[in-house]
N, C-alpha and C positions, 0 to 999 in steps of 0.2 A: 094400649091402643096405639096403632100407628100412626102418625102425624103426615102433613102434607110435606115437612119440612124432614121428617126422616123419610119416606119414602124418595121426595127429591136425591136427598142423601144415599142412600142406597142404591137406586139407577146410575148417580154418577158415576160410585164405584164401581159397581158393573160394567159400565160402558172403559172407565179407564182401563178395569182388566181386559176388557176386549182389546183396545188400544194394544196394549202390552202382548197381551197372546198373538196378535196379530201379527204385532214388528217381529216377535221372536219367532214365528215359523218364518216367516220370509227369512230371518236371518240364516236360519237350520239349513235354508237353499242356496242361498247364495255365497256363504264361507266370508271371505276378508274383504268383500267388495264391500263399499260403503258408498253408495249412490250418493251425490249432490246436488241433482237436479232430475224434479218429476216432469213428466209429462201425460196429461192427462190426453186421450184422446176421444175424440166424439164418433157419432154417428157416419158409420163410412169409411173413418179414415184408421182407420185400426194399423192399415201399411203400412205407420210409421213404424212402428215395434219393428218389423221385419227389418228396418234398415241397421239396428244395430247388433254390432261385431260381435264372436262369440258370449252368447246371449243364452239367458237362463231361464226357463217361463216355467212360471207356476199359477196353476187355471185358481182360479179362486176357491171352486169346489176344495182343495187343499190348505185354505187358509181360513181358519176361526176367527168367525164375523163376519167375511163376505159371502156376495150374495151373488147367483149368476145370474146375469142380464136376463129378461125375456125379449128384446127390441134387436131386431135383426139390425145387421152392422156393428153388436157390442159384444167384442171377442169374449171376453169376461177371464182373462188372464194378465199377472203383472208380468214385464219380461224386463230382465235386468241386464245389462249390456252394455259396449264401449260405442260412444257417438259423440265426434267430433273433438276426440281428448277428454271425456270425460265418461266419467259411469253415471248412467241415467237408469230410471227405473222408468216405465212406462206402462201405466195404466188403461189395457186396453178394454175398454168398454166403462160405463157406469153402472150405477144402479140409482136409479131415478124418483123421487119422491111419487113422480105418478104410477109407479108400477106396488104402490103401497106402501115402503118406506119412510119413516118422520128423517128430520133432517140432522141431526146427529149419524141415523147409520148410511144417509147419504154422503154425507161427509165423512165419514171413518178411513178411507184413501189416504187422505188428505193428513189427519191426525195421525195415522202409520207411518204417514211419509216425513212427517215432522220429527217422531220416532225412531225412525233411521236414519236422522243424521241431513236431510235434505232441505236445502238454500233457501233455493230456488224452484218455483213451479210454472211450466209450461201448459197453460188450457185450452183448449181448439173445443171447438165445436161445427155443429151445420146451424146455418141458420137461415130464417128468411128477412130477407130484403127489404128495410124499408124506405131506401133512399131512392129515388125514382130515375138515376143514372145507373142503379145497379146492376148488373146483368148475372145471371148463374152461373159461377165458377169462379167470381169473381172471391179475393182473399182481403177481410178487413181486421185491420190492426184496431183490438182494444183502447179505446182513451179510458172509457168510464163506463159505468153501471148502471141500469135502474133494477132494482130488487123490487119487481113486481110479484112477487111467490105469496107473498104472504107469513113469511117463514124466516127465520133467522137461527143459525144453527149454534148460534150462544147462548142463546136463552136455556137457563138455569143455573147451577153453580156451577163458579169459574174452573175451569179445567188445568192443573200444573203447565204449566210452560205457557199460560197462554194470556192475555192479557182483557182487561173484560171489557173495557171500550177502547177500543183496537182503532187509533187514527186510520181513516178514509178520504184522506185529503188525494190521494194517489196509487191509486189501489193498484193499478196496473205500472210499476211500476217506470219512472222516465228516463232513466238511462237505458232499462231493454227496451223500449219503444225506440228509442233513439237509433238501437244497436240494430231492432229489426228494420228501420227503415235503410240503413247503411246498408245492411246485406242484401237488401229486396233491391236496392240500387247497384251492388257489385255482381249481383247474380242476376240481373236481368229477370226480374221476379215484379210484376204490376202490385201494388199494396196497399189500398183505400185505407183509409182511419174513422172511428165512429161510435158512436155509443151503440153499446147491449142491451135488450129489455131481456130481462130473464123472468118468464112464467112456470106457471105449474104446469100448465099442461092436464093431458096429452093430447086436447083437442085443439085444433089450429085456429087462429085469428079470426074472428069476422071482419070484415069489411070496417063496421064502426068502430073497432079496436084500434082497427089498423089503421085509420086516420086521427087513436086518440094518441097512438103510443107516436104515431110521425107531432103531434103536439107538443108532447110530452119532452121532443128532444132524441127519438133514437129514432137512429139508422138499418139497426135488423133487430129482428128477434127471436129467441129460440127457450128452451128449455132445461137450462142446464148451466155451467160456470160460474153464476153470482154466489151459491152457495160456499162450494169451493173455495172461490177468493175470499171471503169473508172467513173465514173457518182458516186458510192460510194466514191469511194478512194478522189473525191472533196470535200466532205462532210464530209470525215475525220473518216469515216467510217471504221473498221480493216471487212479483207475479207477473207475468206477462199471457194476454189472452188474442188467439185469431181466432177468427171465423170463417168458415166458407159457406159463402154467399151460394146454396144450394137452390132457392125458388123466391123469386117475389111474391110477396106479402096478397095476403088476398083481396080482392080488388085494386089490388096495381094490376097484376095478373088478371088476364080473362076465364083461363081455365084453373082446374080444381086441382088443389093440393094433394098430393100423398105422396108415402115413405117412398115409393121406388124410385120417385123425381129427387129426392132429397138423396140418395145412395147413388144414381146416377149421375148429381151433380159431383158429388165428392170423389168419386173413382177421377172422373175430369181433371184434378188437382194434382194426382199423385206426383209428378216431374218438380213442376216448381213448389208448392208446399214440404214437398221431402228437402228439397235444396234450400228453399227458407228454413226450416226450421234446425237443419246442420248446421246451416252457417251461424245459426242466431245461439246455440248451444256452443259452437265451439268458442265464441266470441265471446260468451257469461266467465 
């Protein structure tokens, strides 16, 4: 009879084979390159992929274990390439726990990336606004977290390389905080600082959220990132996360939320977020 604790057993190993199947097709693509540094990208901003130098994309569809995106603005291909003196790999689109996903295969990126050898991870996202000077297009630098998901993508037995209470004293790491602020400064790049509420989703804030999570301590909120960094910061991972400030928060805002505002907002960004996030790479 199977037990709870061999089945736990069982899915681990599963999922580490996924792990492994995963890093090793991407390896089968990319040959001697050994990326350093991930960059996760959100909703909209997929553009950054394109900035880097002879560059190797493999759609997901191609890779055992992922999943392609269904939320318009998520390329759903990794593209490996040179940016800024370094080889990055670049995760364009996610696969989001509100699209059905538990949080292990939301985080499986992440775990692959830890697998092929990489540092450091870059997270962007779109988000909405809860600081009441915010305006849309606006770019806020990571300080801190709230893990509002409900979800924690450790929970169960601890995974090789990876540590089981993983310090969160600094999760977005402070030297690249340091570094992006230096470059938003030599590139002529505006750069707010702020806490993330990261939800499940996919339906947007009401009103009374949104005066519970301005409570609570954060400045925007969105759908995505805390997973990630948490699931990195196991793996010992340094992290840095932005946001673009794509709509204010509902009820700051008069009018109604949706994706084509939050995709509109982000295209707005392409010039200086491309040039923040070069300089912030090449300076890691």
């Amino acid at each position: 009879m199977t037990t709870t604790v061999d089945a736990l057993a069982e899915a681990t190993e599963a999922y580490q084979a996924a792990i492994a199947r995963s890093a090793e097709a991407v390896r089968a693509r990319i040959g001697d390159r050994r990326p350093t540094v991930a960059a996760v990208l959100g909703s909209g901003l997929g553009f950054l992929a394109d900035r880097l130098e002879d560059a190797v994309r493999i759609p997901y569809g191609e890779i055992p274990g992922f999943h392609v995106p269904t939320v318009l603005g998520h390329g759903g291909e990794l593209v490996v390439g040179r940016l800024g003196g370094k080889t990055v790999v670049a995760q364009s689109g996610r696969f989001h726990m509100y699209e059905g996903h538990d949080a292990r295969t939301a985080t499986l990126p992440v775990r692959v990336f830890g697998a092929l050898g990489v540092e450091a991870m870059l997270v962007t996202n779109a988000a909405g606004g809860l600081r009441r000077t915010f305006r849309a297009g606006a770019l806020m630098l990571i300080a801190d977290h709230l893990n509002l998901t409900g979800h924690n993508p450790l929970i169960g037995p601890v995974l090789p390389g990876e540590e089981r209470f993983p310090d969160m004293s600094d999760p977005y790491d402070r030297e690249l905080r340091a570094l992006a602020r230096r470059v938003a400064g030599e590139r002529g790049v505006a750069l707010e600082e702020g806490v993330y509420a990261g939800l499940l989703g996919p339906s947007y804030e009401t009103p009374a959220e949104v005066r519970m999570f301005e409570r609570l301590g954060a400045d925007a909120v969105g759908m995505s990132t805390v997973l990630e960094v948490i699931a990195a910061r196991a793996r010992g991972m340094k992290c840095l996360g932005i946001s673009t400030i794509t709509n204010l928060g509902c009820g700051i805002t008069p009018h109604p939320l949706s994706h084509a505002e939050v995709m509109e907002a982000a295209a707005s960004v392409r010039d200086p977020l491309g040039r923040l996030v070069e300089g912030i790479i090449e300076g890691m």
